[in-house]
C-alpha positions in Angstrom: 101.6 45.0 40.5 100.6 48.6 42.2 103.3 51.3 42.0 103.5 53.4 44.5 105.2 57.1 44.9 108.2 57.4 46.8 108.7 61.2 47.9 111.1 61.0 50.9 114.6 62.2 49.7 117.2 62.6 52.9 119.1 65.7 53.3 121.9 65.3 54.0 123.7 69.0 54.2 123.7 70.9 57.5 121.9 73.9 55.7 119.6 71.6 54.3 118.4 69.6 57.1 118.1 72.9 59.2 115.6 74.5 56.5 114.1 71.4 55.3 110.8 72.0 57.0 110.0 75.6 55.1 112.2 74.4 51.2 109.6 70.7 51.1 106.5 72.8 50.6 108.5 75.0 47.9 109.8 71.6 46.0 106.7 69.7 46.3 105.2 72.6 44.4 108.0 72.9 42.1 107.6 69.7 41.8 103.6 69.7 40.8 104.3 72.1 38.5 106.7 70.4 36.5 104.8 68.0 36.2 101.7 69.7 35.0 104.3 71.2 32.3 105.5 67.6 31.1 101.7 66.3 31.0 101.0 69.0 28.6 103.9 68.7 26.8 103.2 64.9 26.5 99.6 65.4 25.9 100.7 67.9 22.6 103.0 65.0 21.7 100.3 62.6 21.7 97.9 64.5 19.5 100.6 65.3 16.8 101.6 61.5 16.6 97.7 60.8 16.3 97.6 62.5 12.8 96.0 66.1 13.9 96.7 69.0 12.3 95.9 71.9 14.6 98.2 70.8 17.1 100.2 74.3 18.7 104.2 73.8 18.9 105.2 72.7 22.8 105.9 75.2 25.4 109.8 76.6 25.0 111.9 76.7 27.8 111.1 78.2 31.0 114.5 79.7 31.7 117.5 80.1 29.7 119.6 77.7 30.4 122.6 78.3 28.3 122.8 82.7 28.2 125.1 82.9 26.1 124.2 80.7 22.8 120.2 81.0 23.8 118.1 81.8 20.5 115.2 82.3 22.6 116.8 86.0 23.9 
């Protein structure tokens, strides 16, 4: 069985369908991105569970999510 990607996501707002043409290219690179981020974080993952001892901690958050209780700020 081959799995393919399925990228095409409707939009269904007014606003949205107007602009989709000039937000895809900013989501499809949001999109590569997070991606990258979860590969390394899985790669990092991978080595620890392998036994290695060098491994660095996984990247923290990327924004603060939650301002207020955040121990990162």
């Amino acid at each position: 069985m081959v799995a393919l990607p399925h990228f095409f996501c409707p939009a269904e707002k007014p606003l949205l369908k107007k602009l989709s043409w000039l937000l895809r290219p900013a989501f499809a690179a949001n999109h590569e991105w997070a991606m990258r981020k979860g590969l390394e974080s899985l790669e990092l993952e991978l080595r620890r569970r392998r036994g290695e001892l060098q491994v660095p901690p996984p990247p923290g958050p990327t924004f603060p999510h939650n301002l207020l209780n955040n121990k990162v700020l």
